[in-house]
C-alpha positions as CSV (number, residue, x, y, z in Angstrom):
1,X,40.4,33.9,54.1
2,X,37.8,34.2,56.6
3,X,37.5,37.5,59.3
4,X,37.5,36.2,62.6
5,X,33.6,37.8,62.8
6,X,33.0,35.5,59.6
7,X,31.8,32.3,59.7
8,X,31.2,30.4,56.4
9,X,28.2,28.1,57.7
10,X,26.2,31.8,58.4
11,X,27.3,32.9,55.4
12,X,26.0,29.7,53.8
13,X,23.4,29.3,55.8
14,X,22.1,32.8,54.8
15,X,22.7,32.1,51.2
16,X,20.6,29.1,51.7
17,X,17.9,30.8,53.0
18,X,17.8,33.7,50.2
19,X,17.9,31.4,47.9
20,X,15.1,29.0,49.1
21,X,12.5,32.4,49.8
22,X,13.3,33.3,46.3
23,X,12.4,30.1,44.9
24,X,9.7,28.8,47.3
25,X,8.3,32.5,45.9
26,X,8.6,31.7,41.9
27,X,7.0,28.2,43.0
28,X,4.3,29.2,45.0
29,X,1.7,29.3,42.0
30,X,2.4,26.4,41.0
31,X,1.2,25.2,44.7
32,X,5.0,23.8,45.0
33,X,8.1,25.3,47.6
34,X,11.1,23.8,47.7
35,X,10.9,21.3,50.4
36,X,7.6,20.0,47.7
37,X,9.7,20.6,44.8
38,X,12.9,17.6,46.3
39,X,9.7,14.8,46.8
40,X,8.6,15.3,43.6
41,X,12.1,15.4,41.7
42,X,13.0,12.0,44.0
43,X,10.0,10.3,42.7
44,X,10.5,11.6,39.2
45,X,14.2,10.0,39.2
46,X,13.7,7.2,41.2
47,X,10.0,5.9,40.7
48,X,7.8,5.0,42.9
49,X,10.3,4.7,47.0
50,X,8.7,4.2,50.2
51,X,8.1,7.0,52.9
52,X,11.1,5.8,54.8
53,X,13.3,5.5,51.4
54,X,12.2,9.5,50.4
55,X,13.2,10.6,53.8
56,X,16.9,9.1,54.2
57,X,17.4,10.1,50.4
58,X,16.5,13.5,51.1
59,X,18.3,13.6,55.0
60,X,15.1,14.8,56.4
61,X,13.2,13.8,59.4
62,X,10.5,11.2,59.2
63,X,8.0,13.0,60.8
64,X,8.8,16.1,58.1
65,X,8.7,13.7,55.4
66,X,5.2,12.3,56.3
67,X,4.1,16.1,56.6
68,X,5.3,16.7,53.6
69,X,3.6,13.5,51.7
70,X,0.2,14.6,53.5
71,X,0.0,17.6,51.9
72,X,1.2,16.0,48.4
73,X,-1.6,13.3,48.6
74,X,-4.0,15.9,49.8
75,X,-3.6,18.2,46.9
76,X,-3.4,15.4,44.3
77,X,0.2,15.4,43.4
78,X,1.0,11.7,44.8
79,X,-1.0,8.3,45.5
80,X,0.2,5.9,48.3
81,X,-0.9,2.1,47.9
82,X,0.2,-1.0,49.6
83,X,3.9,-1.8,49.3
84,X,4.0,-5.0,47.9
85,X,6.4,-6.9,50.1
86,X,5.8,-5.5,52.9
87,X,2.7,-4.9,54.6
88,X,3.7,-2.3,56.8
89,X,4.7,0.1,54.2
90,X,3.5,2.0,51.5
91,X,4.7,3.1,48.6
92,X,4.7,6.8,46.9
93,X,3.9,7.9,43.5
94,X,3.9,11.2,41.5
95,X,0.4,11.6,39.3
96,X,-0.2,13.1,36.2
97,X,-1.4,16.5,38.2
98,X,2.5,16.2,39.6
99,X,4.3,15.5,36.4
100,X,2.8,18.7,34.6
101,X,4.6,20.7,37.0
102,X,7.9,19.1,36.8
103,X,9.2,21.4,33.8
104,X,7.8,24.7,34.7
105,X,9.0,24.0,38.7
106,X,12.8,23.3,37.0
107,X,12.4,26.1,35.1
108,X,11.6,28.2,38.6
109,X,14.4,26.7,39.9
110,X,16.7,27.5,36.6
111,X,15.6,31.2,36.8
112,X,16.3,31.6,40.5
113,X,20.0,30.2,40.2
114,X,20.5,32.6,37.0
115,X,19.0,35.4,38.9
116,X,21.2,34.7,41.7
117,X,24.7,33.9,39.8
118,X,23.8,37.4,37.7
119,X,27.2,39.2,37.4
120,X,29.3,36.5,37.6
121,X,31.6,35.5,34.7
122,X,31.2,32.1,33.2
123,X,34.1,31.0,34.6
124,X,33.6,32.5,38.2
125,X,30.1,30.8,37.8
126,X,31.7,27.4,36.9
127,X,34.4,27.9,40.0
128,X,31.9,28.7,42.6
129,X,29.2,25.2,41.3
130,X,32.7,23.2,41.6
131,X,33.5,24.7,45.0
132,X,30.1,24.5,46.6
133,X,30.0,20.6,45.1
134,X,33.2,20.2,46.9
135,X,32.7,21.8,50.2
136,X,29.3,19.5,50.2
137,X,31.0,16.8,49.7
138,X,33.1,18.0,52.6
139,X,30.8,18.3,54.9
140,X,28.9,15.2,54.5
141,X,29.7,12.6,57.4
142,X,33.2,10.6,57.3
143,X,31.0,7.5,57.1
144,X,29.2,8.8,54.2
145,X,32.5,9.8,52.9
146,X,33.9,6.3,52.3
């Protein structure tokens, strides 16, 4: 149970943020960090999506997302071309330069949640991956929820 001084979004929230300046450091020279890193892996799963399409998948701004995709197209790690069936959008697509970091960025990100899961038991380690899936899925919106 929680101490009244606790609150588990800070300690969440602070957990987040160790964990993201640990891996936006083990991606750094590969040019990625972790906001880069969740673009990439959506286009990797998904294929080509539209800026609009990347930003609700990911729950980020659109005015983030195109920052984000600025910086990708500017360092050579996605093309935009016309969307096809609609002329007022684009779409978005790794390139090779992109897809030879995939595997070493996942490996970054595979060393960073050993690093930080170091000490706990295989089954504590298996309790707390169901619990954090669960509490997401808990605090996602009632509509989403359905």
């Amino acid at each position: 149970m929680l101490t009244e001084d606790q609150s588990l979004g800070q300690m969440i929230v602070a957990f987040a943020r160790s964990h993201t300046a640990r891996l936006n450091a083990r991606l750094e020279p590969l040019g990625l960090s972790q906001a880069r890193l969740q673009v990439i892996s959506a286009l990797e799963a998904d294929g080509e999506q539209t800026q609009r399409e990347l930003a609700e998948r990911l729950d980020v701004e659109q005015a983030t997302m195109a920052n984000t995709l600025a910086r990708l197209d500017r360092d050579g790690l996605v093309v935009r071309f016309p969307h096809p069936d609609d002329r007022r959008a684009q779409l978005v697509r790794l390139t090779g330069k992109a897809a030879a970091l995939i595997a070493p960025a996942h490996e970054a990100v595979k060393d960073v949640d050993r690093a930080l899961l170091k000490g706990l038991p295989e089954a504590e380690q298996a309790l707390f991956i169901s619990m954090i899936s669960r509490l997401s899925a808990n605090a996602r919106p009632a509509e989403a929820q359905r």
